[in-house]
VOKOL-800990 format. One record per residue (C-alpha): x, y, z. Coordinates in pm, whole numbers, plus 50000, padded with zeros to 5 digits. Layout:
BEGIN
XYZ;...
This chain:
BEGIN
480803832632223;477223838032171;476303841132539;479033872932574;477983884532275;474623888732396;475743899732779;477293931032565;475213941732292;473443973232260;470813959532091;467673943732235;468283903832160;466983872832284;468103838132265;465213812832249;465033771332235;462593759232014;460563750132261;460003789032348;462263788732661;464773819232679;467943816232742;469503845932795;468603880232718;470663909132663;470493939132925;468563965232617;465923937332543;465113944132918;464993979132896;463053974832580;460383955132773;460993979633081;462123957133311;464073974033578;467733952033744;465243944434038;462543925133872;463113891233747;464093884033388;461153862933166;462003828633121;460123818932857;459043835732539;454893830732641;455583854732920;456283882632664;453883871732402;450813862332365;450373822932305;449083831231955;451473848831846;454363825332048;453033798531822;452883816431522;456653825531611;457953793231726;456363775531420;458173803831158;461563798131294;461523762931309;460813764630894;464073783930880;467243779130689;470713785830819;470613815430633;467623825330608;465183851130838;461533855930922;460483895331011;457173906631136;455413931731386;453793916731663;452543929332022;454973922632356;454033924832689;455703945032926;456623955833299;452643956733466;451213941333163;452053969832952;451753965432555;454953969732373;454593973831999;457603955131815;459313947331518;460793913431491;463573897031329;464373861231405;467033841031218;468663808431336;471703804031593;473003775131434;472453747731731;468703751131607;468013775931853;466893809531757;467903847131769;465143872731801;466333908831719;463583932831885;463253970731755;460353994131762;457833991431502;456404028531587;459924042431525;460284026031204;456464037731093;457894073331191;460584067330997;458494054230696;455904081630701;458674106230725;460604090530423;457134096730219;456884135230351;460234138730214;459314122029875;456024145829919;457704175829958;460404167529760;457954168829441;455514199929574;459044216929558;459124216029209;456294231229134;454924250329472;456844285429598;458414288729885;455444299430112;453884273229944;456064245530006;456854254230385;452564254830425;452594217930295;455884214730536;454084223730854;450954200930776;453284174430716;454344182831048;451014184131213;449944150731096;453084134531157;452914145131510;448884143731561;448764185031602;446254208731525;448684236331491;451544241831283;454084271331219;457304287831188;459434316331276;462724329231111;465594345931344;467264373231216;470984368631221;471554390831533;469174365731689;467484397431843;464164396831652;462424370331453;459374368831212;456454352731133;457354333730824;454194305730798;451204289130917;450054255230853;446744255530667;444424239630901;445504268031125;445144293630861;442134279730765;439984266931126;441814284631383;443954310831386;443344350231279;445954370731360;447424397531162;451194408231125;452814377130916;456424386330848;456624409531090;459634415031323;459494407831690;461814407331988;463204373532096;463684387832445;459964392132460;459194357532260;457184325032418;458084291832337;459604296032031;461714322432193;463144292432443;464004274532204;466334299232011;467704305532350;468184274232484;469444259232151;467234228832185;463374209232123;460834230732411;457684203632510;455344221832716;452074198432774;450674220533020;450724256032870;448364268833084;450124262833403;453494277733288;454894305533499;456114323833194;454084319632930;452744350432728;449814369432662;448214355632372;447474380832076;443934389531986;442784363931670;445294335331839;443624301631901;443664285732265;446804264232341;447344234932550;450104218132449;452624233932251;456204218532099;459004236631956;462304225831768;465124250831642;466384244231318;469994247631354;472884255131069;476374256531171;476374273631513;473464301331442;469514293131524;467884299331142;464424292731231;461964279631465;459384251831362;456184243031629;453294226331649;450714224931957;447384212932062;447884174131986;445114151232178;447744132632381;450904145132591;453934152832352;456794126132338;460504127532334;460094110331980;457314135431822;460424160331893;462854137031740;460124133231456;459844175631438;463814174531412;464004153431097;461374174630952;462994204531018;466114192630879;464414180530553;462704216030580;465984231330557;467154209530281;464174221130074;464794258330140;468244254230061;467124239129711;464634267729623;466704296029713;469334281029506;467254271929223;466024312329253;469834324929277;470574306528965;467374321628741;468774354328913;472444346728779;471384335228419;468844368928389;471814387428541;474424367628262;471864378527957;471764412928144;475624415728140;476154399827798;473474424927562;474574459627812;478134453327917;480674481127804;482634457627599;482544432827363;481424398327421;480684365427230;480434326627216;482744312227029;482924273226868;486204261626952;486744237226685;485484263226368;486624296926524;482864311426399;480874332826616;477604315626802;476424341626988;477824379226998;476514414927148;475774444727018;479264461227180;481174433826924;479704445526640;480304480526711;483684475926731;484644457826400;481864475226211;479524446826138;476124442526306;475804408326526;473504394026262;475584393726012;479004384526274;476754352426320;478084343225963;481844346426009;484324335526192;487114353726424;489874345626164;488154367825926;488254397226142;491924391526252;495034413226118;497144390025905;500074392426138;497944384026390;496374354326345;499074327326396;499294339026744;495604334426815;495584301826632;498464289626880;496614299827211;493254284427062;495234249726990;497034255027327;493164257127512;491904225327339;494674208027490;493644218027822;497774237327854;496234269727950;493194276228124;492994312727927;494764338227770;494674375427733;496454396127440;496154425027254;495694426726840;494094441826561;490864438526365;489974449126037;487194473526038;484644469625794;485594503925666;489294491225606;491184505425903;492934486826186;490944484026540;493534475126819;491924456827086;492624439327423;491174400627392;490644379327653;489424339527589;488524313627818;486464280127786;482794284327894;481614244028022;479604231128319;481144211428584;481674175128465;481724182728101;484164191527844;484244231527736;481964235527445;481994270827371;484814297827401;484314332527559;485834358727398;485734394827591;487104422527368;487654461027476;488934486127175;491484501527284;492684520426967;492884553427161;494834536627432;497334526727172;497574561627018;498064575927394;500524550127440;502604567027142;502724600927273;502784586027663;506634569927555;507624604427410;506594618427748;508044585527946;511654599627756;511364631127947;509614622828222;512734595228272;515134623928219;513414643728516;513194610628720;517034606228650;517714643528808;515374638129100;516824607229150;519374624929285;517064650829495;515584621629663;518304599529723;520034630829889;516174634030055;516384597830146;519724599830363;518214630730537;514964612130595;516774581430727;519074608030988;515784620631094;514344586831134;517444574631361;517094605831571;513204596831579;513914561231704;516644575431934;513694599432050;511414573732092;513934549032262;514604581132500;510684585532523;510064549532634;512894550532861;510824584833073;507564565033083;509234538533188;510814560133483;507914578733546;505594548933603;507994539333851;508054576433984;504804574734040;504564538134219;507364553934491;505584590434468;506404603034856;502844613834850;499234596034943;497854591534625;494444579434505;492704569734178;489094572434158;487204565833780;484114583833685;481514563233872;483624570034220;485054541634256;488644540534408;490434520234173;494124523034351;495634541334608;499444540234707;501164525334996;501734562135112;497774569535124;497744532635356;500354542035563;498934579335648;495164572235680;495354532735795;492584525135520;493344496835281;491404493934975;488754474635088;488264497035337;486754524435058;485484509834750;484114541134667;484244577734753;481354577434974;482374550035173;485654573735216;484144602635312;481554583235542;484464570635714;486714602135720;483884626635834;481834606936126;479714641436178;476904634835919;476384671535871;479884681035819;480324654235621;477854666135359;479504699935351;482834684035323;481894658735026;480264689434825;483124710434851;485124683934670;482794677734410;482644713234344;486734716834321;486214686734081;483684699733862;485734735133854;487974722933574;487024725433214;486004687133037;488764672332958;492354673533140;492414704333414;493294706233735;491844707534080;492394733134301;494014724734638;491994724134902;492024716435290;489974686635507;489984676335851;490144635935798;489274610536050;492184584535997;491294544136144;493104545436452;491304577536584;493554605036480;492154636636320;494544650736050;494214682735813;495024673935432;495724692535153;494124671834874;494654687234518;494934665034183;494184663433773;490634654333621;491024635933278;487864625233081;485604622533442;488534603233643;490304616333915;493764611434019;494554634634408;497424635934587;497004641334952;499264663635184;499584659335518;499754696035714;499024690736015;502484699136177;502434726635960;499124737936037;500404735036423;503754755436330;501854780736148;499614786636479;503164786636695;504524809636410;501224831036417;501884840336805;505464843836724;504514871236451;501964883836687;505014889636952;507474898336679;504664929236523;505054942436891;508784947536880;508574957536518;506544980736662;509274994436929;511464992436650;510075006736420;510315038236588;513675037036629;514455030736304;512345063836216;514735082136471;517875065836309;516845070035933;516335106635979;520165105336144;520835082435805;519515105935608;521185138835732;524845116735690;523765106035333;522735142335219;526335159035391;528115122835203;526465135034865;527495170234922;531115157934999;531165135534702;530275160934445;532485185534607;535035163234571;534335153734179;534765192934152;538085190134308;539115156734049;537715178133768;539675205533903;542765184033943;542795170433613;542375203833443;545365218433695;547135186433588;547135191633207;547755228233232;551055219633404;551815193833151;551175219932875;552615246133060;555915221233155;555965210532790;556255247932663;559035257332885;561025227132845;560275228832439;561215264632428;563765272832693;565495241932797;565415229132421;566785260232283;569455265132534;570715224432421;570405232732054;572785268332094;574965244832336;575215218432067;575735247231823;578575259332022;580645229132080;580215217931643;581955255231595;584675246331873;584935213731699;585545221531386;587885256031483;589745235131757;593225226231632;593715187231657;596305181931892;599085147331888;596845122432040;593475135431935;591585131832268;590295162632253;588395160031967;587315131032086;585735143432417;584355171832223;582515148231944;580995127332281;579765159232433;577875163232147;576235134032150;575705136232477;573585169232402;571745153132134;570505122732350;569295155232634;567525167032349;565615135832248;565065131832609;563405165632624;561245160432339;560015128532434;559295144732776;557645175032639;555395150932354;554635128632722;553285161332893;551305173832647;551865159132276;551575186032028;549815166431742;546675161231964;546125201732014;547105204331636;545825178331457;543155162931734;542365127131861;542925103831577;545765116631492;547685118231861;546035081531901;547905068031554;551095091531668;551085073432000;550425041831866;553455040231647;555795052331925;554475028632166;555195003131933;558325012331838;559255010832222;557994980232361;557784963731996;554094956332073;551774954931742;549064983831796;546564986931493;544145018731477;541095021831318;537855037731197;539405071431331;539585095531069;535875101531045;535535115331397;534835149731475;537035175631651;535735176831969;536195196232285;539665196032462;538795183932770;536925151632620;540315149232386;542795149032604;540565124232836;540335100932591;544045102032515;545005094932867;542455065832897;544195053232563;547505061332694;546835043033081;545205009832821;548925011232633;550945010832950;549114980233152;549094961032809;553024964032843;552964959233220;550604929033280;549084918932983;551834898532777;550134906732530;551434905432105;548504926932005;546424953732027;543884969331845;542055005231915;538885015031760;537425049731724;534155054031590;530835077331602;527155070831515;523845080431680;525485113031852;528185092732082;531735085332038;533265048632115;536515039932236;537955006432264;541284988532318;541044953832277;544494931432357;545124891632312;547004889432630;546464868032997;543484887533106;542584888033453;539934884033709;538694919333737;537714916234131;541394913234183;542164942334019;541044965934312;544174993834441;546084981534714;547315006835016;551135000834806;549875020434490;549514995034247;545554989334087;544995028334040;545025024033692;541455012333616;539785032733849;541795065933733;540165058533364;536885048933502;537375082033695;538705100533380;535265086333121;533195096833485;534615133833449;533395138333060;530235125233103;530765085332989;530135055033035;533165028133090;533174988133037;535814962033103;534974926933019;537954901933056;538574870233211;542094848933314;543194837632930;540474853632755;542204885732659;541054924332759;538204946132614;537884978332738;535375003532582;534385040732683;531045057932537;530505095932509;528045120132396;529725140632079;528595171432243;530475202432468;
């Protein structure tokens, strides 16, 4: 058991007869001695030892007991003769053989002597300051390590600059001279110490002349040849740097484990004296609070109620000074019908039920009146001991409570308003939540266009390329690839594409400017660039033009690239073709001369034709309506007086005529005379058809309203007038044109229009006359409504004619089921 033990352990341990011959010895009491795998283990303890010192050894742990232990420092000898200073433990195995447990006695001194530094510093603390106490620090730390120097930075907790917080005093005092203590300097431009708040880790430099980075030493600053630094290291951040330099002998892994443990007792010590100076800052800060705060304050004993300590605000409230507070107690300032509630919550804080309470009461003044105020109590006690005074914290708030009075007056109306905008807002609310559904709807529909347009733009049809503000092509499309036969690591940047692109160097420079200049064109910001043409040398050899335009935003560049080169080549074949086609124009053109002056002679003889013929229409129409009146007179006074004598005739006969047996004579006559009186009616309506009498009599409204009321009496048609009374007389000619074009409306309404109503308007304003007939029939398309060779579709045109003739304007708007407007304008004029 022993022997594995001992094959295993981390310790350095031998296993020795009494006699002084080893054993075994474990593999870190080799490496303890320095003896490599390939040298031979000792065999006996007098090849480690002096024979002295074997003795001294062998005769100590043969005087042993079972349990007891012998421990001493003695000197080893290692690999090459080398002395090995120990620390030795030996106790018994229990088979009277004996274990020695080896450790070194220089670590354990270092640990010793830094066990008194702490002890040391540990006191100085109490008494020394700060600078003080990190002086005594770094001689601790020169000694300790056998330096000459001693000192330490601070880092600043950007770790960008660092100061010079202290020297050690031997170097203050012997050595060094240099000015700027507490001053900030870069850590980028730092020595050693810099490393070490870089590298996060102890620096040994034994040769500091023969470094390849060292720096310039300051003017004052004492020669170095060995230098050591350690970072002193809280959390994750580099607080400080501590060094020392200049020791006799080379530095040692174990000076810089030494430096550490100082550094970290350092620390320690800090720690302590800036907490010991935030807590004098807190109590000067509580006395500061407790005589100027804005309210009340005061120590109360829990058990008596009676004031201990109170401030000046206190006493102002209740009216007494704090002297004489410092005789009375809080249940002597307390409203009767208060106090059994502050009694409770006292009782209820002893017991350790509440940790505080807050109410509001009322004092009596010293003058008699009522104070109300808002206390607050809690326990005052360190950690780890029971609460021996109460704080009491009271603010008057006597105004408050007579605000509070008139504020629930105003809370009535002001909850009477909230009650009727309640309302407002809730109708507000429903509105605002619409709005925000159509918002998301707009945003849903918003998401839904980027969404196409990014995928627009990945399957654009044209080259496109993306270069940022550096000129570095960031993308270009599959389009760009295909066109030119550069991929993207063909062009990393725009030079490299125009280097490529333009292999004549001069050209090239000419070419590159010119797009820097369309570039810079645009305003800062978003803006366009101007399209402009390039000859580009594509990879396989083939020289295209481009059109290459795009959109600057913020310094990047986004062009599109347009290949027209075919139409470059059709423009050149479309050039010669104009070229060709100017030379015929030419011929042509002469020509044309000859058969525009031809042109011109038939358009002047057409125009002389057509108003010659609008004399005839005009001449026509007038003819027309004299006949009509001239018809209507004869047929009014000849024909129509002739049928009345006739009908006169035949009543006398009648009545004179003797009845004969069967009566058919009277019979015939009575039918004759009906017969007469339908000729008559005939007549009339032919004569009032030809020219009516009320229109020459009584004028245009009145002839439109007589008209109206026979036409609907005849085809049982609804026809309203209106708005007609207040027009003018006005001359024949426009009357009776007016009355036709009302008339020809009338009789297509019957004839095509199916139509259950109809309404004419007649009105004047601004010196012209409107007409209008407006029906709720079929309607019709009014391109079909052109005359025919058979004589039907004259009627539009003869009223367009008719408005033509009298100087107006005429509109149809209508459409298949939409009904039929038609409206005429004239000028109220002769």
């Amino acid at each position: 058991m022993i022997h594995r033990h001992l094959q295993h352990s981390p310790f350095p341990v031998l296993l020795v007869e009494p006699q002084g011959r080893i054993v075994q010895a474990s593999p870190a009491s080799l490496e303890f001695l320095g003896i490599g795998s390939r040298h031979s283990a000792p065999s006996a303890l007098a090849d480690i030892m002096h024979a002295e010192q074997c003795e001294a050894v062998l005769r100590a742990g043969a005087a042993l007991t079972d349990t007891g232990f012998w421990e001493g420092e003695c000197s080893l000898i290692g690999r090459d003769g080398q002395p090995v200073r120990a620390f030795l433990r030996v106790a018994r195995a229990g088979d009277d053989r004996l274990v020695m447990y080896l450790r070194d006695s220089a670590g354990r001194s270092r640990s010793e002597e830094l066990l008194r530094i702490r002890l040391q510093l540990s006191e100085r603390a109490r008494c020394e300051s700060l600078d003080e106490l990190l002086r005594s620090a770094l001689d601790a730390a020169e000694r300790l390590t056998d330096s000459s120097i001693g000192y330490l930075h601070v880092v600043a907790p950007d770790r960008e600059q660092a100061s010079l917080q202290a020297w050690s005093s031997n170097t203050l005092a012997t050595m060094c001279r240099v000015r700027g203590e507490k001053e900030h300097h870069p850590t980028r431009r730092a020595g050693i110490w810099g490393d070490c708040c870089r590298e996060r880790t102890a620096m040994i430099h034994n040769d500091y002349a023969g470094l390849p980075h060292k720096k310039e030493l300051p003017e004052g600053h004492p020669p170095i040849v060995r230098v050591m630094g350690v970072p002193i290291i809280h959390g994750d951040k580099v607080l400080a740097i501590i060094g020392v330099g200049n020791k006799a002998t080379e530095y040692i892994r174990e000076d810089a484990d030494a430096l550490h443990e100082l550094a970290s007792m350092i620390m320690d010590l800090v720690e302590r004296k800036q907490a010991e100076a935030q807590l004098l800052a807190s109590e000067k800060r509580f006395r500061t609070v407790f005589e100027q705060a804005a309210v009340g304050v005061a120590l109360v004993d829990p058990l008596t109620g009676r004031f201990v300590r109170v401030n000046a605000k206190y006493g102002d409230i209740v009216g007494y000074s704090p002297e004489t507070m410092l005789t009375m107690g809080f249940q002597e300032l307390t409203h009767p019908d208060d106090l059994a509630v502050d009694l409770e919550c006292i009782s209820r804080l002893l017991k350790g039920e509440i940790r505080t309470f807050t109410r509001e009461k009322r004092y009596l003044h010293r003058d008699g009146c009522n104070v109300w105020v808002r206390l607050t109590v809690s326990p005052l006690w360190a950690d780890g001991e029971e609460p021996s005074f109460n704080i009491a914290i009271v603010e008057d708030i006597t105004a408050r409570k007579a605000a509070e009075a008139a504020l629930r007056e105003a809370k009535e109306q002001l909850e009477l308003r909230v009650r009727e905008r309640t309302a407002d807002l809730e109708q507000a609310n429903r509105a605002l939540q619409e709005e925000v559904a159509a918002r998301s709807q707009a945003e849903e529909s918003l998401r839904a266009s980027e969404s196409r347009f990014r995928r627009l733009v990945q399957m654009a049809p044209l080259p496109l390329c993306f270069a940022d503000a550096s000129g570095t092509l960031r993308y270009v499309n599959d389009r760009f690839t295909r066109l030119f036969g550069y991929a993207p690591e063909d062009i990393p940047t725009q030079e490299e594409w125009w280097s490529r692109v333009c292999t004549d160097g001069r050209c090239r420079g000419e070419t590159a400017d010119a797009w820097q200049a369309s570039v810079q064109r645009g305003p800062n910001g978003a803006s366009d660039i101007e399209p402009a043409e390039f000859r580009v040398a594509c990879k396989n050899g083939d020289i295209r033009l481009v059109e290459v335009s795009g959109i600057t935003i913020e310094g990047t560049v986004l062009a599109t690239f347009i290949d027209i080169t075919e139409r470059r080549l059709a423009e050149d074949e479309l050039h010669r073709h104009r070229e060709l086609l100017e030379e015929l124009v030419h011929q042509r053109t002469a020509e044309l001369k000859l058969r525009n002056m031809e042109l011109a002679s038939e358009i002047a003889e057409r125009r002389r034709a057509e108003a010659a013929l609008r004399c005839y229409t005009r001449r026509l129409t007038e003819m027309e309506e004299d006949l009509r009146k001239k018809l209507a007179a004869e047929l009014h006074d000849e024909i129509g007086r002739d049928l009345t004598a006739l009908n006169l005739n035949f009543s006398v006969i009648g009545n004179r005529l003797v009845q004969g047996p069967d009566g058919c004579l009277k019979a015939r006559i009575e039918d004759t005379e009906r017969l007469i009186e339908d000729i008559s009616r005939t007549v009339r309506g032919l004569t009032a058809k030809l020219r009516p009498p009320v229109l020459d009599d009584y004028g245009l409204p009145a002839a439109l309203r007589w008209h109206a009321d026979l036409f609907s009496r005849r085809t049982g048609i609804e026809v309203t007038v209106r708005g007609a009374d207040s027009v003018p007389r006005m001359p024949a000619e426009k009357e009776i044109a007016l009355f036709r074009i009302v008339q020809e409306a009338l009789t297509n309404c019957s004839k095509h229009a199916n139509a259950g109503n109809v309404k004419v308007s007649l009105d004047h304003g601004d010196g012209r006359v409107r007409l209008s007939v407006v029906d709720d029939g079929i309607g019709f398309a009014p391109e079909s409504a052109s005359p025919t060779p058979a004589g039907s579709g004259w009627g539009l045109t003869i009223m367009r004619e008719r408005a033509e003739l009298i100087g107006g304007t005429f509109r149809l708007n209508t459409a298949p089921g939409k009904g039929t407007v038609l409206t005429v304008e004239i000028d109220e004029g002769s």
